[in-house]
VOFIBA-453727 format. One record per residue (C-alpha): residue in three letters; x, y, z. Coordinates in steps of 0.2 Angstrom, whole numbers, padded with zeros to 4 digits, always signed. Example, Ala and Ser with C-alpha at 12.3 -4.5 7.8 and 13.67 -1.06 7.14 Angstrom:
BEGIN
ALA+0062-0022+0039
SER+0068-0005+0036
This chain:
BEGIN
UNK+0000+0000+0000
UNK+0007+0019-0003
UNK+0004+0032+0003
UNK-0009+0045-0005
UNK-0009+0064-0003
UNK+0006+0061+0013
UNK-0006+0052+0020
UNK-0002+0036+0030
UNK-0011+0023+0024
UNK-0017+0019+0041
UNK-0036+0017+0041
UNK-0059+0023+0044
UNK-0077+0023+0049
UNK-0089+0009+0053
UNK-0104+0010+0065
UNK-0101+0027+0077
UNK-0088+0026+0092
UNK-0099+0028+0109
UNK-0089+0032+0125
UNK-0095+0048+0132
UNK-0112+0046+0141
UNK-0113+0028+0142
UNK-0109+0015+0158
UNK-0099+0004+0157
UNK-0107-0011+0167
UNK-0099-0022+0176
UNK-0101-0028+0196
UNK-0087-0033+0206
UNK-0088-0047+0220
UNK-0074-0047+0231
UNK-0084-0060+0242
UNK-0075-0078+0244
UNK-0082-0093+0237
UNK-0084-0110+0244
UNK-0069-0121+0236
UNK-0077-0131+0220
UNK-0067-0147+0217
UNK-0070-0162+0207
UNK-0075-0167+0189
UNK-0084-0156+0178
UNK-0103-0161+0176
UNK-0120-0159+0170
UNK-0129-0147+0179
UNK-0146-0155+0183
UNK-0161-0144+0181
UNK-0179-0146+0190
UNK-0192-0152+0177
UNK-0208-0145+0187
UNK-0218-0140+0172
UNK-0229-0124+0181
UNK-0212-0117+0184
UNK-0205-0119+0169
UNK-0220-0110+0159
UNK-0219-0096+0174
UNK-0198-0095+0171
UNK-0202-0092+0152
UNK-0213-0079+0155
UNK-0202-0070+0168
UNK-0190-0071+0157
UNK-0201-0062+0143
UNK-0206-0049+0155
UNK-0190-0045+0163
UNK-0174-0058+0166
UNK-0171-0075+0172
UNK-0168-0075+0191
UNK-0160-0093+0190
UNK-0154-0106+0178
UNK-0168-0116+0181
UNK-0173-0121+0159
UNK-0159-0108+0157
UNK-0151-0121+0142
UNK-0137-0118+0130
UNK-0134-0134+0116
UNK-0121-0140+0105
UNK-0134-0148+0094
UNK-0132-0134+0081
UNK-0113-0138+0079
UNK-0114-0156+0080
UNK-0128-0160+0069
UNK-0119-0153+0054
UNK-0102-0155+0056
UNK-0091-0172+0060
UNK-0083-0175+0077
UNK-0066-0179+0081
UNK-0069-0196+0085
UNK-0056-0200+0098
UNK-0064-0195+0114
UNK-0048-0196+0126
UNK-0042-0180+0131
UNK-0024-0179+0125
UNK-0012-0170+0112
UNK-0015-0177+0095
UNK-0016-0173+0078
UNK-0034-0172+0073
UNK-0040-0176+0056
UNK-0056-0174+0046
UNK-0067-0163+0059
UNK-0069-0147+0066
UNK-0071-0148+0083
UNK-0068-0163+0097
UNK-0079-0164+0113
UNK-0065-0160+0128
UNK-0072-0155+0144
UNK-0067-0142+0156
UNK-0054-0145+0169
UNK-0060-0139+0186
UNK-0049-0127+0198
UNK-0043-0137+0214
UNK-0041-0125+0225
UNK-0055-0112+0230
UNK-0062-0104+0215
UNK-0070-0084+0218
UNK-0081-0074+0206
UNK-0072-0056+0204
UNK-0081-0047+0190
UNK-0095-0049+0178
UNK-0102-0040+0165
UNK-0120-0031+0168
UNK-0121-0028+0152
UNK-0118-0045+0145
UNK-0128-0054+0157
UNK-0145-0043+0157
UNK-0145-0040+0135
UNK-0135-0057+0129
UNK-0138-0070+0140
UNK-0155-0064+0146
UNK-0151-0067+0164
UNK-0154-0055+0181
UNK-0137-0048+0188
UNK-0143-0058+0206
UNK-0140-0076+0195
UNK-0122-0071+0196
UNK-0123-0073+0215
UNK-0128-0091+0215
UNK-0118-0108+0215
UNK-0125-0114+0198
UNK-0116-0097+0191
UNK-0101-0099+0199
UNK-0098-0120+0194
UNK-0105-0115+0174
UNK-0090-0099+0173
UNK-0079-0109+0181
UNK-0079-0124+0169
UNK-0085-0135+0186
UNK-0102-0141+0178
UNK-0109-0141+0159
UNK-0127-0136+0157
UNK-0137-0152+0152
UNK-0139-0153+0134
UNK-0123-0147+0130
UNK-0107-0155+0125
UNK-0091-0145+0126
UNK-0081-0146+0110
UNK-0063-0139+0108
UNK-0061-0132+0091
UNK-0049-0136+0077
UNK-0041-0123+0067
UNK-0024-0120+0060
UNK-0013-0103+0054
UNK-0002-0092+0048
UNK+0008-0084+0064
UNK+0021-0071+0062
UNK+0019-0075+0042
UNK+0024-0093+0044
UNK+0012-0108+0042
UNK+0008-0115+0061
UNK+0001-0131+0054
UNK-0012-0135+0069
UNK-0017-0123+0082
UNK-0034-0125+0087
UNK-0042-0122+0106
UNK-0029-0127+0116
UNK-0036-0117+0133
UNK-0054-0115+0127
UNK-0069-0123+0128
UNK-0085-0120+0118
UNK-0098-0124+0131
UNK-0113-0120+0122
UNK-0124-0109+0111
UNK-0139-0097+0118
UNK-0152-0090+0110
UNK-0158-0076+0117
UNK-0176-0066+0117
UNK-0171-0057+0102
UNK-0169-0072+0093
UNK-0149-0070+0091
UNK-0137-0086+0094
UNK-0122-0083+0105
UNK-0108-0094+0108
UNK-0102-0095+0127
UNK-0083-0100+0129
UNK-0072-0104+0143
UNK-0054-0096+0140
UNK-0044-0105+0152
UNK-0052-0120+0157
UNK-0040-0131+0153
UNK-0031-0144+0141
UNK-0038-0150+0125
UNK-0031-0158+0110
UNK-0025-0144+0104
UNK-0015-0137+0121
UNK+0000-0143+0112
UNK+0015-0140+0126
UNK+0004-0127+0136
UNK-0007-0133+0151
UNK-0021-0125+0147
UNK-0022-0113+0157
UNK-0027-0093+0157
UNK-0018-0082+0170
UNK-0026-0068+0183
UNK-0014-0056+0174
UNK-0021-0058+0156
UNK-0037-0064+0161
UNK-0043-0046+0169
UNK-0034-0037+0153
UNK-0046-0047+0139
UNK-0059-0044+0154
UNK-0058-0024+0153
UNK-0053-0024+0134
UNK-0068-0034+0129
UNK-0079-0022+0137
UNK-0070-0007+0134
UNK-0068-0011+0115
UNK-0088-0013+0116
UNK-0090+0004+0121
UNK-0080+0013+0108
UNK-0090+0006+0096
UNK-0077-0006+0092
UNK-0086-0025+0086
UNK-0080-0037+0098
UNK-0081-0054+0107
UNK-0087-0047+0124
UNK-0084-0056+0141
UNK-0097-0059+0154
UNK-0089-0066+0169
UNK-0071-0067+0176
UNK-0068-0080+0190
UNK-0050-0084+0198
UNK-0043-0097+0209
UNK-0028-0102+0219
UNK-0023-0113+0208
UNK-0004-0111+0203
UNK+0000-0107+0185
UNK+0019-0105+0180
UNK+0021-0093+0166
UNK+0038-0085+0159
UNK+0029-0068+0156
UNK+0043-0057+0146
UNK+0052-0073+0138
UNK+0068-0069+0147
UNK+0068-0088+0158
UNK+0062-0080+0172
UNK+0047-0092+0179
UNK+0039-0086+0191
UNK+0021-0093+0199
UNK+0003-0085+0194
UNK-0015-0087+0198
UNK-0026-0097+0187
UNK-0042-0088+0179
UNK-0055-0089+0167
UNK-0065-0078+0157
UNK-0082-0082+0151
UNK-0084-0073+0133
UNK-0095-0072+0120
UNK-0098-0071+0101
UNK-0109-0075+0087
UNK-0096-0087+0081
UNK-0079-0092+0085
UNK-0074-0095+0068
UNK-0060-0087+0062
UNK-0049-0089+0043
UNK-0039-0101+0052
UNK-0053-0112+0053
UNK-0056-0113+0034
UNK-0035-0116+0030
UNK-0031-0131+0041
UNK-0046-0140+0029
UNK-0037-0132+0013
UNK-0023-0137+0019
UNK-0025-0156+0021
UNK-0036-0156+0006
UNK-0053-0159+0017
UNK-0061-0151+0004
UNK-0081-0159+0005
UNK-0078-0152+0024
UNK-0073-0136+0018
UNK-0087-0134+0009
UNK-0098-0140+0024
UNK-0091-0125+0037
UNK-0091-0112+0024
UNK-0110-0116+0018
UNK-0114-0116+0037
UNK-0104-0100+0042
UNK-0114-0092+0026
UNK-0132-0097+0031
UNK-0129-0093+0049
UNK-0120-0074+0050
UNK-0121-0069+0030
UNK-0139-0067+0027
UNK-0137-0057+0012
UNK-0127-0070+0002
UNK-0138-0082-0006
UNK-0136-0101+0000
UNK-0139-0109-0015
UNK-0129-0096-0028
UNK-0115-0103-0034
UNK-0104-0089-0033
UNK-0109-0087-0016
UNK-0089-0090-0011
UNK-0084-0075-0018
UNK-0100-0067-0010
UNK-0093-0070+0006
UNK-0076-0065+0003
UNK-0080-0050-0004
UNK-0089-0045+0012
UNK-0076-0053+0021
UNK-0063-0039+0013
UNK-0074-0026+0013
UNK-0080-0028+0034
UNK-0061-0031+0038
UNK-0055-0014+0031
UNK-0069-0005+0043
UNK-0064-0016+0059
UNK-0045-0012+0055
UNK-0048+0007+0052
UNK-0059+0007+0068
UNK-0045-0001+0078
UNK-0033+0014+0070
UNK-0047+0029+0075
UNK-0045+0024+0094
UNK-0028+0021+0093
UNK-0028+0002+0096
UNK-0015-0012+0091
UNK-0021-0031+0092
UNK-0002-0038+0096
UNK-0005-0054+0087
UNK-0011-0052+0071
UNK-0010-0069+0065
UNK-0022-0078+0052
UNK-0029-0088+0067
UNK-0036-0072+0075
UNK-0043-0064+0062
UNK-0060-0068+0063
UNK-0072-0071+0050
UNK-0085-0061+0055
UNK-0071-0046+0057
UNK-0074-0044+0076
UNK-0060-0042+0088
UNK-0055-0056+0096
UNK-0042-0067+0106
UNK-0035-0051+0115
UNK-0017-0057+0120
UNK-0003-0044+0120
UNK-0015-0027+0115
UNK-0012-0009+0118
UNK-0017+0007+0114
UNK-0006+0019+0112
UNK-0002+0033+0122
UNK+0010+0047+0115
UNK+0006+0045+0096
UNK+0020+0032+0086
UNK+0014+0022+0071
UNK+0027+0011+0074
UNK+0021+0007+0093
UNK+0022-0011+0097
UNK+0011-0020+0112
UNK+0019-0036+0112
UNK+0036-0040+0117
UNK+0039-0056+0108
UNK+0038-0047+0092
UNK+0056-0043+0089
UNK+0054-0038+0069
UNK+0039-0028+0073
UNK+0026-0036+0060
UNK+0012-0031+0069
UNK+0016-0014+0075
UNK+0000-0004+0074
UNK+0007+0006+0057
UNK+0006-0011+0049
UNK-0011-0018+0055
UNK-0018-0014+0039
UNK-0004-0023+0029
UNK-0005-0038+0039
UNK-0027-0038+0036
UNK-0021-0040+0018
UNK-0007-0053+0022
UNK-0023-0065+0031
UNK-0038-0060+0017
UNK-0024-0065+0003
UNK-0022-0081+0015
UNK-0041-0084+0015
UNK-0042-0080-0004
UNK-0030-0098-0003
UNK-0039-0106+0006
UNK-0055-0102-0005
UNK-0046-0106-0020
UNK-0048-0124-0020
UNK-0069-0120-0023
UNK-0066-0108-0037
UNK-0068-0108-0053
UNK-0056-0100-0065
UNK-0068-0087-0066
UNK-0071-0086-0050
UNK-0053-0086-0044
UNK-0053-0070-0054
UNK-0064-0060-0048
UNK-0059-0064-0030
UNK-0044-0058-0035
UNK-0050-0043-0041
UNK-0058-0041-0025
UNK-0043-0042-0014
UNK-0033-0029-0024
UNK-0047-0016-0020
UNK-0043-0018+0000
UNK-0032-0005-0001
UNK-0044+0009-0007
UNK-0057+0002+0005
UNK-0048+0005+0021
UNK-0039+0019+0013
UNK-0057+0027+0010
UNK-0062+0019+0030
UNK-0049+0028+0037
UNK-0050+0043+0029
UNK-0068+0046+0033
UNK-0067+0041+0050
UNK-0051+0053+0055
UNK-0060+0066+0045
UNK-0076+0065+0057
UNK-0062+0065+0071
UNK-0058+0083+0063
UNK-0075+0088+0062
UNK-0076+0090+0045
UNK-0092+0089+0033
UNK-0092+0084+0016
UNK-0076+0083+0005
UNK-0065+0092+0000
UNK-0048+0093-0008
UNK-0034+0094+0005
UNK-0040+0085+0017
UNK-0032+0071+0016
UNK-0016+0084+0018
UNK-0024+0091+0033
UNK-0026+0075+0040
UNK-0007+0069+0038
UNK-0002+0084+0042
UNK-0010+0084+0061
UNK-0002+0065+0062
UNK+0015+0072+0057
UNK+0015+0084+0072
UNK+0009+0072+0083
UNK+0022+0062+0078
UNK+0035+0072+0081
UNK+0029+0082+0097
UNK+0025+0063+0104
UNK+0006+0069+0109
UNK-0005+0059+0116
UNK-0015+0053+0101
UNK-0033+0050+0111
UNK-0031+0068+0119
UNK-0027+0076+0105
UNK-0044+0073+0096
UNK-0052+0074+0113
UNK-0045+0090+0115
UNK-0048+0097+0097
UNK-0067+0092+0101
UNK-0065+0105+0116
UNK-0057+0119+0110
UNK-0067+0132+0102
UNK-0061+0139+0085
UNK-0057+0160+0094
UNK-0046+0151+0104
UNK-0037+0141+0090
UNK-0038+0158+0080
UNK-0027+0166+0095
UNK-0017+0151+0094
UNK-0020+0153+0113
UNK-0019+0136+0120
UNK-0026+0133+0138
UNK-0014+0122+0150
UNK-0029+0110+0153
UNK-0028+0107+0136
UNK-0010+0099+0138
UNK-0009+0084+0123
UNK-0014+0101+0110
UNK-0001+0113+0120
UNK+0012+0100+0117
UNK+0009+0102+0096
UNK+0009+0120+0098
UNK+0024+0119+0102
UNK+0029+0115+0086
UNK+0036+0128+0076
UNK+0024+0123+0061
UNK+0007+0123+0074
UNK+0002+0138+0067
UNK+0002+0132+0049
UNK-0009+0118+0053
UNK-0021+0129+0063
UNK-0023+0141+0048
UNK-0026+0126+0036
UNK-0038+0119+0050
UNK-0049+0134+0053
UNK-0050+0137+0035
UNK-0057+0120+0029
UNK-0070+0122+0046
UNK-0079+0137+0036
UNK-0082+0126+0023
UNK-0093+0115+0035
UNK-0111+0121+0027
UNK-0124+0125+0040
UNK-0111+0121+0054
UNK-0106+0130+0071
UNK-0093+0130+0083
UNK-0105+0120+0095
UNK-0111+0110+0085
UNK-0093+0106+0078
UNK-0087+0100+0097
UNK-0103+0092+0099
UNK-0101+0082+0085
UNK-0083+0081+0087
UNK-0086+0073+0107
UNK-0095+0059+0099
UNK-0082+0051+0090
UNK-0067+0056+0101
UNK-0067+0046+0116
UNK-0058+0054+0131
UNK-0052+0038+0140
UNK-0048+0022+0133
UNK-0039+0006+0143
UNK-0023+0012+0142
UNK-0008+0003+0146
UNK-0006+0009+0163
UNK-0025+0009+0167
UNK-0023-0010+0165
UNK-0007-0013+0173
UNK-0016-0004+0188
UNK-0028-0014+0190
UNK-0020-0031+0187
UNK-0008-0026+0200
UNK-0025-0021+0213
UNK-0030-0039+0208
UNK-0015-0048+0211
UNK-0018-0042+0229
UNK-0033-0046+0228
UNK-0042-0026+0226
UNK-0052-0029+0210
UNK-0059-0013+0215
UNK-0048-0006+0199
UNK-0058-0018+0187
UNK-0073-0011+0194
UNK-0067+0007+0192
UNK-0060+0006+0176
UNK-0078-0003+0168
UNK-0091+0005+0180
UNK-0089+0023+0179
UNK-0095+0035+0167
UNK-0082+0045+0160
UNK-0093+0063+0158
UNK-0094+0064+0175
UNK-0076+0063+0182
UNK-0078+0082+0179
UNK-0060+0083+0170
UNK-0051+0072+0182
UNK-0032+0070+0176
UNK-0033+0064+0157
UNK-0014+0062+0160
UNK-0007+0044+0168
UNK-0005+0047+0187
UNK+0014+0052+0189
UNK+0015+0057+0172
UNK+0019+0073+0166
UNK+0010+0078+0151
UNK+0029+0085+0141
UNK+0035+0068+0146
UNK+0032+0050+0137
UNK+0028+0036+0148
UNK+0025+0033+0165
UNK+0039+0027+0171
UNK+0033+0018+0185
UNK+0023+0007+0177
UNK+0029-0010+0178
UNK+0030-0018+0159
UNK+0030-0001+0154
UNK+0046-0001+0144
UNK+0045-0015+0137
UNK+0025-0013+0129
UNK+0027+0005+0124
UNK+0041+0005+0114
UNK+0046+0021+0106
UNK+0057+0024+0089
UNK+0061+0042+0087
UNK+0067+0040+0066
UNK+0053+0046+0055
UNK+0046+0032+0047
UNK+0036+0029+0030
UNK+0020+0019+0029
UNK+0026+0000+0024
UNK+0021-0007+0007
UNK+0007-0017+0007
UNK+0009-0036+0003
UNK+0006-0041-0013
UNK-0005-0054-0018
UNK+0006-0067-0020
């Protein structure tokens, strides 16, 4: 990909980002819970018919207070698709299906519920915030009992990590427990993520730690707020349990809690899943998932039109260029881009070694591992081309000549998609109506200062949403508007400003109020920040998840301007230098850089 205009070829819009205004709901129990030990079981559910027909209405009217004919199934999955048919829970190879049944392996020591979400609970699952309080909640989240009727399944999938073919991957600390359907009629599939080993744990233990269980907790739910389209997690449960983990890679082990994270999604699935089949050549099965996937989440493809493939893919490109430029607009890098956690209906998903970024650097790397920087957040849009090329592979062996073509044709016009995503969407940040030429100028021009000054990127928007255009005129910057004061610093500031408030009279029918109001909508003032989470891990490693609760249950508007800055940071200076990690996640190259090329198609 190349740059256009000076602009980096970073990313756009998508449904609008939400964050002022809204709660983020969650409750957090500090309270300890009885020790659960044993096998995971069926939970067995009262079959008195009166109160089933007076649950169901309950439910109707207002929530479920128990999960009494509360019932997830497996029955969708297993009734089209082949099961591994080795039952034993061990490491294998697994051949010819996509999922196996594995079930969960319960915590041995004392197992306490510290957060769920409100949210997820009362509008997915259809179940009162008091059903969180009770046993049967705590065993389910925990992977200590499976509802009756359902059958846990581990699923199978393969990938390309770092660029380089994995071979088999799959659910090695996962467990599919079941699918809900809810009073809107929409299916949901419930996972465990850190329930322990599978067929796919290959050398892991299948096991999810307190540490990175809390940060997919709060990302889950913070990504959902912004507007971002996500897995989202309903429940977050820890235990005593001792996990050993080697967290930086530098042979120091050192002892952790276990956890696990209940989550949800419309479907798990993910391009992965479609090129272990290619792969081995299980082409009748391929054809299976991807006519289920199809009928399931891509209503407006036609299941019985034969270029329905290319259909898919072509939605497939077009949704993952709008969930890559919404990542962008709030300033958010995934870590681990590989093919295996893209999914396929281009929500966010398997949140490892995120980040957003603090002072603005498009080559800002999260995770720590990744020593040639592949997926630093400058090059998120290069890999999404890198994985659609991978599923266009994968496809491949279903296609036509013809077909093959035009799916071709398709993937080369990802570039002008998110080019065009990204440039709407930084264009709303601005405030700007309509189009004109130049603005994709003005646009890199603001980045380029950013990027030299080192601003903070999410208060910079936020900021330019606040000020009003007689104050930008006097290119009188106000101390509490410290990310801009640090741009005005630069000695080209007032160039920028002049081009700014020139394109702003161009706004037909617009106002300066009706500018920052519009402006406030799509610039969120917090997101979870690097040291936001690193605070409240560390509260929850001494066992305060007061943090988590903080961090997800307030409403930002109302904090009445409280430090936008990290505590013990200075706004001139870069990171907080007590966070622990810090140094490592935020890395910072001072060079200038050029966007990188896109991969070819090849």
């Amino acid at each position: 990909m190349t740059r256009r205009s000076g602009l980096p070829v970073w990313g756009l819009p998508g449904p609008p980002l939400f964050l002022l205004g809204m709660t983020w709901h969650v409750v957090v129990r500090g309270s300890l819970l009885p020790g659960l030990e044993g096998s995971a079981h069926l939970v067995h559910l009262s079959s008195n018919e009166s109160n089933r027909r007076l649950d169901y209405c309950e439910t109707e009217a207002k929530l479920a207070l128990s999960l009494d004919f509360w019932t997830l199934s497996s029955e969708n999955l297993i009734a089209v698709f082949p099961v591994d048919p080795v039952k034993e829970n061990y490491v294998r190879k697994v051949k010819n299906c996509i999922f196996s049944v594995a079930f969960p392996t319960p915590f041995k020591s004392r197992v306490r519920l510290v957060a769920v979400s409100k949210e997820v609970l009362e509008d997915i699952l259809d179940l009162d915030l008091r059903v969180s309080e009770t046993d049967d909640f705590i065993q389910l989240v925990s992977g200590k009992r499976i509802v009756s009727g359902s059958i846990p399944l581990a699923h199978r999938y393969g990938g390309h990590q770092f660029g380089i073919w994995a071979g088999q991957l799959g659910d090695g600390r996962a467990h599919l427990i079941g699918i809900y359907m809810n009073r809107q009629g929409e299916k949901w599939e419930l996972q465990l993520k850190g329930s322990g080993k599978t067929p796919y744990s290959r050398n892991g233990d299948g096991r999810a730690v307190l540490r990175s269980s809390v940060r997919e907790f709060l990302c889950s739910e913070a990504m959902h707020s912004l507007g971002i389209p996500t897995s989202r997690a309903a429940s977050l449960v820890v235990s005593d349990d001792e996990v050993w983990r080697d967290q930086f890679y530098n042979g120091n082990v050192v002892k952790e809690r276990g956890a696990v994270v209940l989550r949800v999604a419309k479907s798990w699935f993910r391009i992965g899943s479609l090129e272990i089949l290619a792969h081995y050549g299980e082409l009748d099965l391929l054809r299976t998932l991807l006519d289920f996937i199809i009928q399931e989440h891509f209503p407006s493809v036609k299941a019985t039109e034969s270029n329905r493939y290319v259909e898919f893919f072509s939605i497939v490109v077009s949704k993952t260029a709008q969930l890559i430029a919404l990542w962008m607009s709030v300033g958010f890098a995934h870590g681990v881009c590989n093919t295996d956690n893209f999914s396929l209906l281009s929500i966010t998903i398997d949140y490892g070694p995120f980040g957003f970024m603090e002072a603005y650097n498009p080559d800002f790397v999260p995770n720590t591992s990744d020593d040639e920087r592949r997926y630093k957040i400058g090059n998120q849009a290069n890999v999404g081309m890198f994985n659609l090329n991978k599923l266009l592979q994968a496809l491949n062996p279903l296609l036509d000549p013809r077909q093959k073509k035009l799916a071709a044709q398709i993937l080369e016009g990802y570039p002008v998609l998110y080019y065009t995503r990204f440039r709407d969407l930084f264009k709303a940040k601005l405030g700007l109506l309509g189009d004109r030429k130049g603005d994709e100028d003005l646009i890199a021009f603001l980045l380029h200062l950013m990027e030299k000054t080192e601003a903070d990127f999410t208060m910079t928007f936020r900021q330019l949403s606040e000020i009003t255009q007689s104050q930008l005129e006097e290119l009188n910057v106000p101390q509490q508007f410290w990310a801009l004061k640090m741009i005005s610093e630069h000695q080209l500031f007032p160039a920028w400003v002049s081009q700014y408030l020139l394109r702003l009279k161009s706004n037909m029918n617009d106002s300066d109020s009706e500018r920052r109001k519009r402006m406030t909508t799509v610039n969120p003032r917090y997101v979870l920040k690097n040291w936001m989470a690193e605070s409240a891990v560390r509260k929850a490693e001494r066992n305060d998840f007061s943090e988590a609760e903080h961090k997800l249950g307030e409403r930002p508007a109302e904090r009445d301007g409280e430090a936008d800055s990290p505590p013990g940071r200075e706004p001139e200076t870069g990171l907080d230098p007590g966070t622990p990690g810090s140094r490592l996640e935020l890395k910072s190259d001072t060079q200038p850089t050029k966007p990188p090329r896109v991969p070819s198609s090849s």
